[in-house]
ROTI-92149 format. One record per residue (C-alpha): residue number from 1; residue in one letter; x negated, y negated, z. Coordinates in nm, 2 decimals, padded with zeros to 4 digits, always signed. Layout:
// residues N
<r><pos>NUM</pos><code>A</code><east>X</east><north>Y</north><up>Z</up></r>
...
This chain:
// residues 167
<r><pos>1</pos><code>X</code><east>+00.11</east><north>-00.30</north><up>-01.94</up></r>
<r><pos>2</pos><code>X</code><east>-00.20</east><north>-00.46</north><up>-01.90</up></r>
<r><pos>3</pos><code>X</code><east>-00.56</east><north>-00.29</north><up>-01.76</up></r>
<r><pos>4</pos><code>X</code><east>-00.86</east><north>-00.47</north><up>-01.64</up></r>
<r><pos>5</pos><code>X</code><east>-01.13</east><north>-00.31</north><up>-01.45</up></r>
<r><pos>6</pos><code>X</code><east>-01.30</east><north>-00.45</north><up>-01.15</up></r>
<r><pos>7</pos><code>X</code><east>-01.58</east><north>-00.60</north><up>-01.40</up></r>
<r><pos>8</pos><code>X</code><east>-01.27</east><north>-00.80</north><up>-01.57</up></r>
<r><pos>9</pos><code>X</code><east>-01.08</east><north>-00.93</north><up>-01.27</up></r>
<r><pos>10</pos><code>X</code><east>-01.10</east><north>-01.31</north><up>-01.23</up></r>
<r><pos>11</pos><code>X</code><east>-01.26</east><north>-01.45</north><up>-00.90</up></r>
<r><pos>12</pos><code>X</code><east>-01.01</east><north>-01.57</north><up>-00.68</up></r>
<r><pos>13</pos><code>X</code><east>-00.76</east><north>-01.26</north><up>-00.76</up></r>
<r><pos>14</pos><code>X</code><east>-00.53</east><north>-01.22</north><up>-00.47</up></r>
<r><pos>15</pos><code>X</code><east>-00.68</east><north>-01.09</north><up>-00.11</up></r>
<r><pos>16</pos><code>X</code><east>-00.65</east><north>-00.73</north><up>-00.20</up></r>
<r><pos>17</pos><code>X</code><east>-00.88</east><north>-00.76</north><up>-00.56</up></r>
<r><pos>18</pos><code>X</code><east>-01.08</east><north>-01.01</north><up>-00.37</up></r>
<r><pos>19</pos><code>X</code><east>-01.13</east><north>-00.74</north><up>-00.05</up></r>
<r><pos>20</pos><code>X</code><east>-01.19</east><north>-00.45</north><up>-00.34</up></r>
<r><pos>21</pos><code>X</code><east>-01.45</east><north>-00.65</north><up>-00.52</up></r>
<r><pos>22</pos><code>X</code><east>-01.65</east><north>-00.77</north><up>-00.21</up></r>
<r><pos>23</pos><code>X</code><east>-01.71</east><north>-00.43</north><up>-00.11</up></r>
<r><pos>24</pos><code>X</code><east>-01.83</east><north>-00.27</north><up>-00.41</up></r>
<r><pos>25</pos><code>X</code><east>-01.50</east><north>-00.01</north><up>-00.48</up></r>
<r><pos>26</pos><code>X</code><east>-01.39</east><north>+00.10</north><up>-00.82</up></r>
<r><pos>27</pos><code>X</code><east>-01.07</east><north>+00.03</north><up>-00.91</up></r>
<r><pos>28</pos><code>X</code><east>-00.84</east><north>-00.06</north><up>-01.21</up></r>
<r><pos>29</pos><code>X</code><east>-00.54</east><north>-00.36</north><up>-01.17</up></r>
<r><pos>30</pos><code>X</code><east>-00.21</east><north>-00.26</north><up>-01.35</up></r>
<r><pos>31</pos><code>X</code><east>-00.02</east><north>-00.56</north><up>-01.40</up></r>
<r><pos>32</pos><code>X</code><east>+00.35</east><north>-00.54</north><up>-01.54</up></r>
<r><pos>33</pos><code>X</code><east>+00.67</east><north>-00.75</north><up>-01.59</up></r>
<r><pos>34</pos><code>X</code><east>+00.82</east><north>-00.74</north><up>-01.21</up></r>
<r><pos>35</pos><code>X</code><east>+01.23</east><north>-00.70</north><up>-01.28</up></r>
<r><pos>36</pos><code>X</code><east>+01.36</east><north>-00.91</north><up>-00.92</up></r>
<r><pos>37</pos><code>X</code><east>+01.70</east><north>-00.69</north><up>-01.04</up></r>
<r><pos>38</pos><code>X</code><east>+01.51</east><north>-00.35</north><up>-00.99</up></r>
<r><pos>39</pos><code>X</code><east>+01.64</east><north>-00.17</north><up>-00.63</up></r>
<r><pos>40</pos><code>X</code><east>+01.32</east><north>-00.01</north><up>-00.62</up></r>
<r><pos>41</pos><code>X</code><east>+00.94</east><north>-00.23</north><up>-00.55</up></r>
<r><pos>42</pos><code>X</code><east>+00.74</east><north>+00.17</north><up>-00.62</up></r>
<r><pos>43</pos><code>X</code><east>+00.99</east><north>+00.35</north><up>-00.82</up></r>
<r><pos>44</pos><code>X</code><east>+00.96</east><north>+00.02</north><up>-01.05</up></r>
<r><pos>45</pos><code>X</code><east>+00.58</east><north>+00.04</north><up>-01.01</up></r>
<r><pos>46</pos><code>X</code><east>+00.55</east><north>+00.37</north><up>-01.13</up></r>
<r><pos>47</pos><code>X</code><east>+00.79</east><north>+00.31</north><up>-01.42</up></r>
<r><pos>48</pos><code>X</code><east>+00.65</east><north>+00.03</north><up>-01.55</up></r>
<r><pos>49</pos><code>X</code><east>+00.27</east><north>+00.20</north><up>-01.51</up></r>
<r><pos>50</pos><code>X</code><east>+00.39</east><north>+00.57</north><up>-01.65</up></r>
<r><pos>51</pos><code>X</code><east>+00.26</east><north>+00.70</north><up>-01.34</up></r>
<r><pos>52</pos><code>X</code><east>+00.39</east><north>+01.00</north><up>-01.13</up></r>
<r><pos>53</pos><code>X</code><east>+00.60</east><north>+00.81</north><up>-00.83</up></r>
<r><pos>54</pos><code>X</code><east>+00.40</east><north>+01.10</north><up>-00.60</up></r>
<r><pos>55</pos><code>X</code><east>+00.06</east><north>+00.89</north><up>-00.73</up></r>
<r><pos>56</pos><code>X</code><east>+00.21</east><north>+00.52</north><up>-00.61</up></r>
<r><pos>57</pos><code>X</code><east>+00.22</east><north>+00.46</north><up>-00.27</up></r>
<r><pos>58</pos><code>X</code><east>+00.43</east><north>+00.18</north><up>-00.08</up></r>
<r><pos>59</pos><code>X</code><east>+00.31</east><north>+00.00</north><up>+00.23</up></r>
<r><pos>60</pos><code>X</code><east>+00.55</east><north>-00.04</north><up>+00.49</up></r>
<r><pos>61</pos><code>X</code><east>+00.51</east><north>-00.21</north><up>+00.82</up></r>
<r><pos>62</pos><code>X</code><east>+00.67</east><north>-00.08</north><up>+01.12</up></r>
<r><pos>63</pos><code>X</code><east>+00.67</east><north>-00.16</north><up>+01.51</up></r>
<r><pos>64</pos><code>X</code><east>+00.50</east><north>+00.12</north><up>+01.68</up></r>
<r><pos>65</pos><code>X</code><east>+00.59</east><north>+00.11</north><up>+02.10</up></r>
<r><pos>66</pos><code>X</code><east>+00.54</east><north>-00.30</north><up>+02.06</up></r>
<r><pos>67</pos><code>X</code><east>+00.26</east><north>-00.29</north><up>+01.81</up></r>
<r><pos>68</pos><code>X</code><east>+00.28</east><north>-00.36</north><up>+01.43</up></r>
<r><pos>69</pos><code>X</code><east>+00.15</east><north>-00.09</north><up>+01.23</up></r>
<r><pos>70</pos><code>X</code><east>+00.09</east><north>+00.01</north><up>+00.87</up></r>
<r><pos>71</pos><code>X</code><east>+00.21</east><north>+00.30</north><up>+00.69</up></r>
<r><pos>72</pos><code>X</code><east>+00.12</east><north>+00.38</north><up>+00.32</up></r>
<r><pos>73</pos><code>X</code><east>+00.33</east><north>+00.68</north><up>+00.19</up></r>
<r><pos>74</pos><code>X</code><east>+00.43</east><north>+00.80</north><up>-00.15</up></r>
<r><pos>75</pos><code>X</code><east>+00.74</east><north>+00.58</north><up>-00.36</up></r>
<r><pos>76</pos><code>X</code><east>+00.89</east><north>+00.91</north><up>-00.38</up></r>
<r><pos>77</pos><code>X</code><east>+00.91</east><north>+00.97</north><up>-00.03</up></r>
<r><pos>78</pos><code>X</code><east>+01.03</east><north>+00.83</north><up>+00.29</up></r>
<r><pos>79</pos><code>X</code><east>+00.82</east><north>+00.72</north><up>+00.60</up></r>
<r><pos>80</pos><code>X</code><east>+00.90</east><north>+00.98</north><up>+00.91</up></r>
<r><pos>81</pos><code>X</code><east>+00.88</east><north>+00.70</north><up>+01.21</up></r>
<r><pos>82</pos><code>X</code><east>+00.87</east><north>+00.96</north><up>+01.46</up></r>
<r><pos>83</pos><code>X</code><east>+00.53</east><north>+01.11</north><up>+01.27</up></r>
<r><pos>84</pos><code>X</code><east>+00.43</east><north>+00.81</north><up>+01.25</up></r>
<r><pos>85</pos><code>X</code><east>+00.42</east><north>+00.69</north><up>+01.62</up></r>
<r><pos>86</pos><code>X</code><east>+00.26</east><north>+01.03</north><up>+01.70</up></r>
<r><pos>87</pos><code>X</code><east>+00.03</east><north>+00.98</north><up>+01.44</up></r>
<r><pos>88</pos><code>X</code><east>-00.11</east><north>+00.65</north><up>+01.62</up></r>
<r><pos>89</pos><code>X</code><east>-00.02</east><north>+00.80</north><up>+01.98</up></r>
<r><pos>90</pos><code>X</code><east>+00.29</east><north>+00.60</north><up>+02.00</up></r>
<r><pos>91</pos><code>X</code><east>+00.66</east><north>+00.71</north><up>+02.10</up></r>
<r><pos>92</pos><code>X</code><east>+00.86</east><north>+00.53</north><up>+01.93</up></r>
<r><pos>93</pos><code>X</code><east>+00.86</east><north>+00.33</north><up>+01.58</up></r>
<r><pos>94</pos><code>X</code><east>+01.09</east><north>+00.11</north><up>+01.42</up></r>
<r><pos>95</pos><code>X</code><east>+01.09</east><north>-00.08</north><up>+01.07</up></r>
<r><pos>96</pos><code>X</code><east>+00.92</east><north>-00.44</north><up>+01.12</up></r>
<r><pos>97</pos><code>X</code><east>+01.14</east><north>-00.75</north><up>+01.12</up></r>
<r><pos>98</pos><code>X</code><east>+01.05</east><north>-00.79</north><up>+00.74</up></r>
<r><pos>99</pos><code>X</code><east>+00.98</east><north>-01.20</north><up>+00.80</up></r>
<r><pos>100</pos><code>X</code><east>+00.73</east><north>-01.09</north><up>+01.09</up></r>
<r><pos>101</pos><code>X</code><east>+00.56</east><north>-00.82</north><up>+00.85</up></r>
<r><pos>102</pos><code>X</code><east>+00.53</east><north>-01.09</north><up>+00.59</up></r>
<r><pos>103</pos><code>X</code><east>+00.41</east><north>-01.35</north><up>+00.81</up></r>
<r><pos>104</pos><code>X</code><east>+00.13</east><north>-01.08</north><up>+00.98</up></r>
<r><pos>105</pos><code>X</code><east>-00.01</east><north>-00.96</north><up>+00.63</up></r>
<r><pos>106</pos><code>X</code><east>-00.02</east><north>-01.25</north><up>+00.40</up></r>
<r><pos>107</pos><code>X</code><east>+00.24</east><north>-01.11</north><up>+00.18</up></r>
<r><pos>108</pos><code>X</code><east>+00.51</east><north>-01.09</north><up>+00.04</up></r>
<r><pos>109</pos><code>X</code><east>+00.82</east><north>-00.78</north><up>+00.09</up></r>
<r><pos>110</pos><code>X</code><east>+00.73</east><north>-00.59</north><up>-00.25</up></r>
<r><pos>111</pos><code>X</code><east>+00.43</east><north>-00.73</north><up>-00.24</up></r>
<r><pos>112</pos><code>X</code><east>+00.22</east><north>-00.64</north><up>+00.07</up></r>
<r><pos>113</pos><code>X</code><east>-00.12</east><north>-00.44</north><up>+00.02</up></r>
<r><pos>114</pos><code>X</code><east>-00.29</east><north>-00.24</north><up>+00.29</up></r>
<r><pos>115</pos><code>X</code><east>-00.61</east><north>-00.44</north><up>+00.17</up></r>
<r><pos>116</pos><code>X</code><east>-00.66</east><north>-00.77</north><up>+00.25</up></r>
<r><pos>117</pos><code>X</code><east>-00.40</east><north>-00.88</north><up>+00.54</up></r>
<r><pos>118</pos><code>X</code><east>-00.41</east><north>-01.17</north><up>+00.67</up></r>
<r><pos>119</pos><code>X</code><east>-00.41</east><north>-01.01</north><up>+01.02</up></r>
<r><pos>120</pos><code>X</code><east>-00.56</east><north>-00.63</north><up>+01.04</up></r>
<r><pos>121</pos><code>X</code><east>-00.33</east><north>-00.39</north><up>+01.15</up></r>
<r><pos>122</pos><code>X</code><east>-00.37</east><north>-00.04</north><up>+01.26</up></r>
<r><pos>123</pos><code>X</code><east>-00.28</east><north>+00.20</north><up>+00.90</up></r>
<r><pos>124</pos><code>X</code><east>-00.20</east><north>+00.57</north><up>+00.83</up></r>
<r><pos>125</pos><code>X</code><east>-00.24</east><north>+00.70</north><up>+00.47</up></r>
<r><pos>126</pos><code>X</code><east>+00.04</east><north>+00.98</north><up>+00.43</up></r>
<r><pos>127</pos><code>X</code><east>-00.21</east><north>+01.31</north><up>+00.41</up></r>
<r><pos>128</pos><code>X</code><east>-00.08</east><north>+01.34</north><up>+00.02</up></r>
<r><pos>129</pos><code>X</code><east>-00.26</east><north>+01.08</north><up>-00.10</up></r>
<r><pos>130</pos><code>X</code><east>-00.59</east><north>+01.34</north><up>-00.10</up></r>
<r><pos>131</pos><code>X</code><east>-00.42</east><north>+01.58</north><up>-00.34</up></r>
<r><pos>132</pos><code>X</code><east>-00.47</east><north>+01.28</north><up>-00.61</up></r>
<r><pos>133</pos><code>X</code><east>-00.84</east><north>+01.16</north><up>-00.77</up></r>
<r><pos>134</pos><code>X</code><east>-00.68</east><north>+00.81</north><up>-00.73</up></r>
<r><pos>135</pos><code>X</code><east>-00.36</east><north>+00.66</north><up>-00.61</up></r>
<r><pos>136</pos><code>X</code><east>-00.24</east><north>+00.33</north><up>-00.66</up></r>
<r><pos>137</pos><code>X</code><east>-00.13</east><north>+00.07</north><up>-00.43</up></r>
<r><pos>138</pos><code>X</code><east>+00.03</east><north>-00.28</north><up>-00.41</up></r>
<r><pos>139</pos><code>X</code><east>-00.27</east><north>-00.56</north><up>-00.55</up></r>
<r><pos>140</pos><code>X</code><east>-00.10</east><north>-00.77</north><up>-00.32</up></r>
<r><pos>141</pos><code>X</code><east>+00.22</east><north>-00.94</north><up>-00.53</up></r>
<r><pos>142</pos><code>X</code><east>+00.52</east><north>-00.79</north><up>-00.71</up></r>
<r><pos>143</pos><code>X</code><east>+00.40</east><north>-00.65</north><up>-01.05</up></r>
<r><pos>144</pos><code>X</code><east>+00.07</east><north>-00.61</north><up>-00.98</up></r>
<r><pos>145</pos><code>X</code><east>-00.11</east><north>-00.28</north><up>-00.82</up></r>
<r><pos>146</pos><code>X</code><east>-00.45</east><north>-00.13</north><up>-00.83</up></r>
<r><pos>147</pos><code>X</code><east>-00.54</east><north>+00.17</north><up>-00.87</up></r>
<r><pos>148</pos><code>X</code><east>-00.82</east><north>+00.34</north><up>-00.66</up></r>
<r><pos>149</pos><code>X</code><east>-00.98</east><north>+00.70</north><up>-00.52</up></r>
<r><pos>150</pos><code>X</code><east>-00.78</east><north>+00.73</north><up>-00.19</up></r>
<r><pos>151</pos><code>X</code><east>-01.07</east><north>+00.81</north><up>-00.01</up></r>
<r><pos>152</pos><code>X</code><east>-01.19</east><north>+00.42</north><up>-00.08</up></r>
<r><pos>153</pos><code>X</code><east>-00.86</east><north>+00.33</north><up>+00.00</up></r>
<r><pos>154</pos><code>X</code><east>-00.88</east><north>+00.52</north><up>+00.40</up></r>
<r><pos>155</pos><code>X</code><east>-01.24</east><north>+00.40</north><up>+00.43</up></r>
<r><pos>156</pos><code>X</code><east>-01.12</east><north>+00.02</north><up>+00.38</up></r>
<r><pos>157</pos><code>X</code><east>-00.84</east><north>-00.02</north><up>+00.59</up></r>
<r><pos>158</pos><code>X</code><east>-00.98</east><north>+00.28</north><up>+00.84</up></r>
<r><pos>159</pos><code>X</code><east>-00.66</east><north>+00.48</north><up>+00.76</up></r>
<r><pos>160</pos><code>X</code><east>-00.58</east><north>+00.75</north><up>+00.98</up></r>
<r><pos>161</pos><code>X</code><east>-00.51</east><north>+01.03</north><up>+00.72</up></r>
<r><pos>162</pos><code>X</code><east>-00.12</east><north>+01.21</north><up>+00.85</up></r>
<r><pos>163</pos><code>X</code><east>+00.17</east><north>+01.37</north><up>+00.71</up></r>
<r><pos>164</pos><code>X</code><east>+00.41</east><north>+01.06</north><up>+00.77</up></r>
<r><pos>165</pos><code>X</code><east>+00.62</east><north>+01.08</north><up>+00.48</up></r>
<r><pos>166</pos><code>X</code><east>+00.93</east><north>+01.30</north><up>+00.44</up></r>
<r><pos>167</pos><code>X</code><east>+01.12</east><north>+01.39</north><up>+00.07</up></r>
């Protein structure tokens, strides 16, 4: 597994490191060998990193009442749809159409950051995250995450801290 610090990171990086770097955050990439024959995008994450799945946190995209919205929760959880459509004042939520997802953030399914979407998109951080000094989160391709305080992390995307994930 390889490190590099913000300091390290190459200019271009993808539109997550890029966002990250612009504003002046701390954080660490974690770069590993992505296995396409993994059923798991977080579990393999936190595998590959040595990192307690509780402290890597996925970013799905769901349809809130008509709406795309973003929901980072913990690899070893599932997102609560109902919490999170109340969380955002909505009735109802659904998984995005993942082509529609891709197409609205930039990224890829596996890959997609809650920093540095192509479109910006309304985003709850699962209230767990602030149990951890840092969490990390997709860098914005498959195999690659960073790793930063999750307090940077809700002041970023102006995440709506809320229990939306479920065991």
């Amino acid at each position: 597994m390889a490190k590099k610090s913000k300091k390290q990171q190459q200019p271009g990086g993808t539109p997550a490191t890029v966002a990250l770097t612009t504003a002046g955050v701390d954080f660490t990439v974690h770069s590993y060998d992505h296995d396409p024959a993994h059923p798991s995008y977080g579990e393999e994450a936190a595998e590959a990193m040595g990192v307690s799945p509780d402290r890597v946190f996925k970013t799905l995209v769901a349809d809130v009442d008509g709406a795309l919205t973003v929901a980072v929760v913990p690899v070893a959880g599932q997102l609560d749809l109902k919490a999170l459509a109340a969380a955002v004042g909505g009735k109802r939520a659904t998984m995005a159409d993942p082509t529609l997802a891709e197409r609205t953030t930039g990224y890829v399914r596996g890959g997609i950051s809650p920093l540095g979407q192509r479109k910006k998109l309304p985003t709850v951080l699962d209230d767990s995250a602030s149990s951890h000094p840092t969490i990390c989160v997709s860098a914005g391709r498959r195999g690659l995450e960073v790793e930063l305080s999750p307090e940077a992390l809700a002041k970023l995307t102006q995440a709506v801290p809320a229990p939306v994930s479920r065991a």
